[in-house]
C-alpha positions in Angstrom: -98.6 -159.1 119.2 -101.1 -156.5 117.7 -102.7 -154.3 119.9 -104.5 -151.8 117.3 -107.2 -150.8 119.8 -104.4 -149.4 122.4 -104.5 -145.8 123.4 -101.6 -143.8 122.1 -98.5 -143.9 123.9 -97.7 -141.5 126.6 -94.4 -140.0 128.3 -92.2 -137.1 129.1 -89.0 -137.3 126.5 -86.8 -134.1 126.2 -87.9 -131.6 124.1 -85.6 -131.6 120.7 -84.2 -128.7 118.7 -83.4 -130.0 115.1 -80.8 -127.6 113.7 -78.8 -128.3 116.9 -78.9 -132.0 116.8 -77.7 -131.8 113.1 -74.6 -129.5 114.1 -73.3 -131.5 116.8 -74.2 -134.9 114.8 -72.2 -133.7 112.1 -69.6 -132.4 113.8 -68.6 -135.6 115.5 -70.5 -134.7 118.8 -70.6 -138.8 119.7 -67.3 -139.5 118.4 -65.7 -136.6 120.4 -66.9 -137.8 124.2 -64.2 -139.9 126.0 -64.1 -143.7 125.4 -63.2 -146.4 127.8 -59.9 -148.3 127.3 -61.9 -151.7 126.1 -64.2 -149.1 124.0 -60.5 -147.9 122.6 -59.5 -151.3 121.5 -62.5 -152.4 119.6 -62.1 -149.6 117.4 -58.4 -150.5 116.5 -58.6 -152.6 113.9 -60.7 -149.9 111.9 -60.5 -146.4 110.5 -58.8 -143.9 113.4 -59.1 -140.2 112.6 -55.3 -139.3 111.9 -54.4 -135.3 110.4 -57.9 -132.4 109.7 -57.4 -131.0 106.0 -54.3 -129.6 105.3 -52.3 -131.2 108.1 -49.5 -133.8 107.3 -50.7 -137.7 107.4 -48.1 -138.6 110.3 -47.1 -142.4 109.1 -46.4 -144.1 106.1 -50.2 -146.3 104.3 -53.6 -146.7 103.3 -55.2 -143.3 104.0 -58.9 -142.3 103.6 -60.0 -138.3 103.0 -63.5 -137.3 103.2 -66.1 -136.5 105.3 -69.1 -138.5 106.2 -70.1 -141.8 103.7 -68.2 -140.0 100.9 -64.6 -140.9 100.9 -61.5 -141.8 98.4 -58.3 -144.1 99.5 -55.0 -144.3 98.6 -51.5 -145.3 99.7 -49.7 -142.2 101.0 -46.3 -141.9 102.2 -45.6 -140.2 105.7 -45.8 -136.4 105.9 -48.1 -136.2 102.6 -51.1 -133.5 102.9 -54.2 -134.6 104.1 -55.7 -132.4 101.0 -57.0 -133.2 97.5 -54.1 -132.6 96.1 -52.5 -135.8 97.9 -56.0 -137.5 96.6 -56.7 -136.0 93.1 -60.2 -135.2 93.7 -62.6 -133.7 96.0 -65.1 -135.8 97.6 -67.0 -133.5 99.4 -66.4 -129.7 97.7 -67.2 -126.8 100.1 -67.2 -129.4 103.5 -63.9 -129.2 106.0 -62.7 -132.8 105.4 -60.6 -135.3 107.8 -58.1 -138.5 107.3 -58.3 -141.8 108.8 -55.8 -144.2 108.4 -55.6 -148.0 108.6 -54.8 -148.3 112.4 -51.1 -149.4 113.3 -52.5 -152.8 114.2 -54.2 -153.5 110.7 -51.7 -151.8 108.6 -49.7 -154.5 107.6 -52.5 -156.6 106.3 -55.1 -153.8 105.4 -53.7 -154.5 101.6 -55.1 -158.1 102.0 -57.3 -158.7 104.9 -59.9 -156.5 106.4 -62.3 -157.0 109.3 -66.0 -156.3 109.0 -68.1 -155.8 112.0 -68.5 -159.5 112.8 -67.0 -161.0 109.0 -63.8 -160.6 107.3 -62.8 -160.1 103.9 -60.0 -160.9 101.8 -58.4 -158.6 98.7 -58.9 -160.5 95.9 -58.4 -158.6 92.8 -58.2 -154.8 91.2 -60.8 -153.9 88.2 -60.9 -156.1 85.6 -58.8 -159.1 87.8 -59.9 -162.4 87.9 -61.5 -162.8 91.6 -61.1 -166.1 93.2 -63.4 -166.5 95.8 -64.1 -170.1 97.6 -67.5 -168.7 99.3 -68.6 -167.5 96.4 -69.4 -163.5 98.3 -67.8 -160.6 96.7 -67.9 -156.9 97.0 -66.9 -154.7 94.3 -66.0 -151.0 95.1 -64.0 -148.3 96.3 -63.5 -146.3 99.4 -66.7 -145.9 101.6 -68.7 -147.3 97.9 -69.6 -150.6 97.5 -72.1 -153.3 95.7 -72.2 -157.2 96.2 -73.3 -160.0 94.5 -73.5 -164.0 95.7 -71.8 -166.1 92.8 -71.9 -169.3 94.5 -69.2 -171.6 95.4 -69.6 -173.5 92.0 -68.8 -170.1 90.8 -65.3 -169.5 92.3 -63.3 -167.5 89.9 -65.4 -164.0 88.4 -64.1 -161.1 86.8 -64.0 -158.1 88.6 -66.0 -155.6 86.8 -69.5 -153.9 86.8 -70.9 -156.1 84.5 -70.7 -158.9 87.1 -72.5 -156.6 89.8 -75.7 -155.7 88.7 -73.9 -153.7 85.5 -74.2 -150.7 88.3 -70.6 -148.9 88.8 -70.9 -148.3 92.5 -68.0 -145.8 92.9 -68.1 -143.6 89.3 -64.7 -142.1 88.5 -62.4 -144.3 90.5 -60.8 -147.1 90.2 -62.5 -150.3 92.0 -61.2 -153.7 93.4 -62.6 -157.3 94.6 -63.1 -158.5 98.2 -64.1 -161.7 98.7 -65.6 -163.1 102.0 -63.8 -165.1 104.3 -65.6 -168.4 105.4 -66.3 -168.1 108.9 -65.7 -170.7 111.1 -68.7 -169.7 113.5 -71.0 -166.4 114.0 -73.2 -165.3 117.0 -77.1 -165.8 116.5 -78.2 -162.4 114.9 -79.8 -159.7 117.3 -83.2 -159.5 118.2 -84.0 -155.8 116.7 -87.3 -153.9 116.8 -88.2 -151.0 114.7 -90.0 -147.5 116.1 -92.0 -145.3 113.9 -94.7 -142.8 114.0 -97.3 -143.4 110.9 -99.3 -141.3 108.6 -100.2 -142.2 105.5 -97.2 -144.6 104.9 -96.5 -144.9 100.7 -96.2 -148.7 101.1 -97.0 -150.3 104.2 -97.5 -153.9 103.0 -93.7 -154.1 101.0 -92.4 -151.8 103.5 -93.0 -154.7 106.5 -92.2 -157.3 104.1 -89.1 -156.0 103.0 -87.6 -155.3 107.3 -89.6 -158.4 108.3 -89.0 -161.0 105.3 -85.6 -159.7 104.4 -83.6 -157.6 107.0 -84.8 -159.8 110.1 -86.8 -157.6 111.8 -88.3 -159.4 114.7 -91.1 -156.5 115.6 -92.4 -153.4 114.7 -94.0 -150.5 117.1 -95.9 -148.5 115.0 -98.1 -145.0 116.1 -100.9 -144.4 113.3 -102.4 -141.1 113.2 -104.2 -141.8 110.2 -106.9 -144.2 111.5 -109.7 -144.7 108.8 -106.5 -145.2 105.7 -104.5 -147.3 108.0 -107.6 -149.5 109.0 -107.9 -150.3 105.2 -104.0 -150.9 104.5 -103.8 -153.4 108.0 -107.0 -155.6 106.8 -105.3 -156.0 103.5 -102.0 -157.4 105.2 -101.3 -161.2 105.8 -101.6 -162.5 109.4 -98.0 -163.2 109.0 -96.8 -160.1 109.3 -99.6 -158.4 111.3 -98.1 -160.5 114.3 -94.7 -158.9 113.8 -97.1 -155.2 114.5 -97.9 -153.4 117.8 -100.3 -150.6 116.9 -100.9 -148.1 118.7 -103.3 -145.0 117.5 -103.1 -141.6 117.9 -105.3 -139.2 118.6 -107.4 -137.9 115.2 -108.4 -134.5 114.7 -111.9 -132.7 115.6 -114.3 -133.2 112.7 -114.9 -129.6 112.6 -111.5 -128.6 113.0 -108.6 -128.0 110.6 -107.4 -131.4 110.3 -103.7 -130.7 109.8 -101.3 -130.6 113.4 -100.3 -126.8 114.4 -96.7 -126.4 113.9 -96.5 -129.8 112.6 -92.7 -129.2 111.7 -92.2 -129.5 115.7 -95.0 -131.2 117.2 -94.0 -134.3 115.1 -90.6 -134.5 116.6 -92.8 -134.6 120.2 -95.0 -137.3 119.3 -92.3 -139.2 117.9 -90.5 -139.1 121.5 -93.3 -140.4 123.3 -93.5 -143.4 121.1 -89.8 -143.9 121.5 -89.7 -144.0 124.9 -93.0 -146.7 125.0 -91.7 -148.8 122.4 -88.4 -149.1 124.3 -90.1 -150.4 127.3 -92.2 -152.8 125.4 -89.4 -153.7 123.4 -87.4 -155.2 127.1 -90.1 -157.0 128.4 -89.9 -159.1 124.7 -86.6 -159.6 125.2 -85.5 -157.4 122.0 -81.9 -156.7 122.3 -81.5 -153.8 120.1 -84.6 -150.8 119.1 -84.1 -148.7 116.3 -86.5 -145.5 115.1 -87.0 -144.8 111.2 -89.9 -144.0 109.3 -92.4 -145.2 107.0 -90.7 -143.6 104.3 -86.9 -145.2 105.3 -85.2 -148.6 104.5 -82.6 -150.2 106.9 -79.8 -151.1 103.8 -76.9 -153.1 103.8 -74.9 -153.0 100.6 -73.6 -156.3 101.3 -77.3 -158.1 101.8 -76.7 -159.0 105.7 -79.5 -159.3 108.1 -79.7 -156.3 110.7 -79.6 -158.5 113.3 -76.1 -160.5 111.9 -74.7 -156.6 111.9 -75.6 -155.5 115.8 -75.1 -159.0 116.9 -71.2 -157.8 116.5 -71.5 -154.6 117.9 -68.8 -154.5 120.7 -70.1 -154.9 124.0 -68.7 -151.5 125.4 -71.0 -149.9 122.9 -75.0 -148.9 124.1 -75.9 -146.9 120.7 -75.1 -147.2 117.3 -75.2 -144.0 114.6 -76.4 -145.4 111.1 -75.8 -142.9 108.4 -78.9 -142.1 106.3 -78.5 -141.8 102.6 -81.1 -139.9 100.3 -83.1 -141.9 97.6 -82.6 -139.9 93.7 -86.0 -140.7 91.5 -85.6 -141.9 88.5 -88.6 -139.3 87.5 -91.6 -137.4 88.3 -93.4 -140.5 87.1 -92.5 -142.6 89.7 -94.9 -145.0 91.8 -93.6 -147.6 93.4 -91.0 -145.3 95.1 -89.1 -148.4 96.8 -89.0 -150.7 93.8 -88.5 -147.9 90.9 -85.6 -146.7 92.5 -81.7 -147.8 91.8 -79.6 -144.9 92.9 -79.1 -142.9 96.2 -76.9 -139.7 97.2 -73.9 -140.5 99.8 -73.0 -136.4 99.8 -74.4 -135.2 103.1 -73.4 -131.8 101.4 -76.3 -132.2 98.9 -79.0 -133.4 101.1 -82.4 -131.9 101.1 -83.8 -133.3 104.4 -81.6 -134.2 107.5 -78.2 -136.0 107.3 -77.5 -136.9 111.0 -78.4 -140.5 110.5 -80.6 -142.8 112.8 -79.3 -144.5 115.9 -79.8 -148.0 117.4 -79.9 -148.4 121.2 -79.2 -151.2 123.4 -82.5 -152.0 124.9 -80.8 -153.4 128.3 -79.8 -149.7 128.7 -82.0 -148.7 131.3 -81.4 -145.3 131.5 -81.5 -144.6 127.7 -84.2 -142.0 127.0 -85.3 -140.3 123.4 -82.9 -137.5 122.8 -85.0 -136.7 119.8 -85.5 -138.9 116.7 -82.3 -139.4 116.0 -80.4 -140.4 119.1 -80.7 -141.7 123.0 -78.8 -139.9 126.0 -79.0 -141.2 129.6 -82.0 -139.8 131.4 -78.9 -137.1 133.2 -78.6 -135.6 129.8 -75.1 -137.2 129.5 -74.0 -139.5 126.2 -74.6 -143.0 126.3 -71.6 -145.0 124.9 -72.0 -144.6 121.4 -70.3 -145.6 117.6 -70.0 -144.4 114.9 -70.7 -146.8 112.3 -69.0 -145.0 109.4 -65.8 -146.2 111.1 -65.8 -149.6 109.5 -63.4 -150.2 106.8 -65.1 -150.4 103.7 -67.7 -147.8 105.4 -71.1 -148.3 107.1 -72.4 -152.0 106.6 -76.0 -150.5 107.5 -77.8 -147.1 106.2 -80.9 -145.7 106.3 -82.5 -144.9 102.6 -83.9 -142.1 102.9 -87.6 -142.2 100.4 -88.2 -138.5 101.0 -91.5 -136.9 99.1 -92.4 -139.9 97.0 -94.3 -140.1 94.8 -95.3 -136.9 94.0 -98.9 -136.9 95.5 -97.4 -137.6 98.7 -95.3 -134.5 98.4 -98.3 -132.5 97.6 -99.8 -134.3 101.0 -96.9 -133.9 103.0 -96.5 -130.3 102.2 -99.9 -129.0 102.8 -100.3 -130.8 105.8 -96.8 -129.4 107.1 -98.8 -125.8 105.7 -100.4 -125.4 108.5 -96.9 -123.9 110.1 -96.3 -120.3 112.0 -93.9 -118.2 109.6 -91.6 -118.4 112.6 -92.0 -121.7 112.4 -90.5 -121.5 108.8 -88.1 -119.4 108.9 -86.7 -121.5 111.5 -86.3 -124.9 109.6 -82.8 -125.7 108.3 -83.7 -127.2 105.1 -84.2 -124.8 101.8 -86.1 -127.9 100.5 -88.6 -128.4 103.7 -89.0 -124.2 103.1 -89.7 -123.9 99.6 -92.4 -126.9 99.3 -94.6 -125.5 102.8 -94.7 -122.1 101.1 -95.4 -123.2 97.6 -98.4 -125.3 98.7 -99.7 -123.1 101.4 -99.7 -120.4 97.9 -101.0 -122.9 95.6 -103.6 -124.5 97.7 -105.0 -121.0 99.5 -105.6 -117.5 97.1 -102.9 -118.3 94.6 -104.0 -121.3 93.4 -104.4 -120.2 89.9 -100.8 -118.6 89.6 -98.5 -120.2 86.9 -96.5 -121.9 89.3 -99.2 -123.7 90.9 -99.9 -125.5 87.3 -99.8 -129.5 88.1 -96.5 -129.3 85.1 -94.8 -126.3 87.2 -95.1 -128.4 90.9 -93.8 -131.5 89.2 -91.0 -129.4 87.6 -90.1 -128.2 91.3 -90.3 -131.5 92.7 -87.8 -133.2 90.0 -85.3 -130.3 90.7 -84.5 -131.6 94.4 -85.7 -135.2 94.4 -84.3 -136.4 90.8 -80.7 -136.0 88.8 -81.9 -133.3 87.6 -80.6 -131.8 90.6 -77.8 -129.7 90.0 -76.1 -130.4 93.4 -75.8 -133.5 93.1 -72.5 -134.8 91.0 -72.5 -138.7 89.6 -69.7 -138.8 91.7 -72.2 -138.7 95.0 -74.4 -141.7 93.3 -74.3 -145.0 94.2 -76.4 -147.8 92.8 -79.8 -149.0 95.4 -79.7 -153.2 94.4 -82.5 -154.4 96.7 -83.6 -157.8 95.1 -87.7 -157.5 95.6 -88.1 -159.9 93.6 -87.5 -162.5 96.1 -89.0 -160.3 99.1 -92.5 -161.9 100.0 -94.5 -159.9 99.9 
């Protein structure tokens, strides 16, 4: 269905303050509302939040410490400190931390047999172990971190080191084990999803669709351009098989005569992404799409263990209208880079070291009808309350879907990005949360205005800022808070 001539997309959605969603996001706002007794058993044979930092862990077994998707495991006894010295390491320096241990129901068996969101896996082997595994499936990690490879059922025994996945250590520093997937004797048909975005000057629309369409099993795209004459160009060049997975709608473009950037564009993009929201989610129920999930052009839906999006929200328990995916930041190999989604094999898991937003994404059930846009990265009921929500860091090897964030790449889309966003108030500035966000607007609004000559605005000295946040040259960010990106384009059709 491709509607590329259709007026933009119109609608009243709640305005949306950024630095207050991230608060109560991080903070647990979803997880802290009251859940149904039904909603209360599906989460039992997970994670459940058990002693804050320093408090005693109150029974005797596998206990998790961390915050966010960074944490480490181990077997504690009862009464041991939920603190780093019961753990020997800090996952997440400087950031009030929390347990979770393996609820009573699973602790017996959460040394051999774990439940997955709609698969199961069995322990198979520690580091260097021999893994025997009939389905062939294995995932090889630690904690929250985790890498998979398919061996093959002709392929049952493999040894249970990085070599064998990818030769990428997906949990640096600690020691890893083998799970292998359990044979299922039947699964529900995957979900019919649908993905929401607002468009401008997208780094690679043609792999981007491939890669949700081809690969994750996106059924449909809703997709706001506001870049009309580049986007014309990229959409001819795209096969007719995945222009019929599109809806475009176009925005408005600016005057000719007029400065061609959006006022405040900090804020006003957060508005027009609402509107869309709210249009593609009534689209999305006349299709019959089950579940509609907003990212951007510049995000991949991930799941470290190569299922479909659809086979993960097929599973979602039925009390549950909304789903929180945690996002994840992409790390740059270099300056140099160009195909940002390809180039890249590593992304940050430490919220603490982000340098754009870490509340995550959230799916909504489409057969909510009173789920509005609460901004871009949640739905409340149109009475302002919460919609039933999860958490989908509660799974037991952690989230089986992210959202890679591809944040200012390649470089000449930061330069883009950041002039565009120039044409902010100071107030407007000072008011966004992220140093990052800050420091690019005011160095391009310099560089590209009266101080373009300065030594900092030198094409060597704006690259040299842009590989501080966006590369490991970071100094925030530890090889402890990397894990590897395996995304196999190679068989993507693209």
């Amino acid at each position: 269905m491709v509607n590329f001539a259709g007026p933009a997309p119109r609608g009243g959605a709640a305005p949306f303050q950024t630095r207050t969603l991230v608060l109560l996001l991080c903070l647990g706002m979803a997880g802290a509302r009251r859940l149904k007794a039904s909603e209360a058993r599906a989460q039992d044979d997970a994670w459940q939040a058990c002693a804050t930092e320093g408090a005693p862990i109150p029974g005797a077994g596998r206990v998790r410490f961390g915050f966010g998707l960074v944490w480490v495991e181990a077997q504690l006894p009862a009464g041991a400190a939920c603190s780093v010295a019961s753990f020997g390491y800090d996952p997440t320096p400087n950031i009030l931390k929390t347990c979770k241990c393996a609820s009573n129901k699973t602790q017996d068996t959460s040394l051999s047999h774990r439940p997955d969101l709609g698969i199961s896996w069995s322990f198979c082997g520690r580091e260097w172990d021999k893994c025997f595994c009939p389905s062939g499936t294995i995932r090889f990690g630690s904690g929250s971190r985790w890498s998979s490879a398919k061996f093959g059922s002709s392929q049952p025994s493999v040894s249970c080191e990085v070599a064998n996945f990818h030769g990428e250590d997906p949990a640096v520093g600690f020691a890893k084990e083998c799970w292998c997937e359990d044979r299922q004797a039947s699964t529900p048909p995957p979900a019919r999803v649908a993905i929401v975005l607002l468009s401008r000057h997208p780094p690679n629309l043609h792999r981007w669709l491939s890669y949700h369409v081809n690969y994750m099993g996106v059924e449909h795209v809703f997709m706001l351009v506001e870049d009309t004459l580049t986007f014309s160009r990229m959409w001819q060049s795209l096969p007719a098989a995945l222009q019929s997975h599109v809806t475009v709608w176009q925005g408005s473009a600016p005057a000719p005569d007029r400065d061609q950037r959006p006022a405040d564009d900090y804020e006003s993009l957060q508005a027009r992404q609402l509107r869309t929201m709210a249009s593609a989610k009534v689209v999305a129920a006349d299709m019959g799409i089950s579940w509609l999930i907003h990212i951007d052009d510049d995000e991949l839906l991930y799941a470290p263990v190569q299922r479909s999006v659809g086979s993960i929200l097929a599973s979602m328990p039925s009390g549950f209208d909304q789903a929180f995916i945690p996002n994840v930041e992409a790390v740059y190999p270099s300056a140099e880079i160009k195909s940002c989604f390809s180039e890249t094999r590593q992304i940050n898991v430490n919220p603490a070291t982000f340098v754009s937003y870490a509340n995550g994404k959230a799916a909504v059930r489409v057969s909510n009808p009173d789920a509005i846009p609460a901004g871009p990265h949640m739905w409340k009921a149109s009475s302002n309350q919460d919609i039933p929500s999860i958490q989908m860091t509660q799974e037991p090897f952690g989230s089986p879907l992210m959202v890679v964030h591809f944040e200012s790449c390649p470089f000449a889309r930061w330069e883009d990005k950041y002039w565009e966003l120039g044409n902010t108030s100071p107030q407007k500035i000072r008011n966004i949360p992220f140093r990052f966000y800050k420091e690019s607007i005011r160095r391009m609004q310099r560089c590209r205005g009266k101080g373009q000559n300065a030594p900092d605005c030198s094409l060597a000295a704006l690259r040299r800022l842009w590989a501080h946040w966006k590369t490991s040259a970071n100094p925030a960010i530890r090889p402890v808070d990397l894990i590897p990106l395996h995304i196999p384009w190679e068989k993507i059709t693209v």
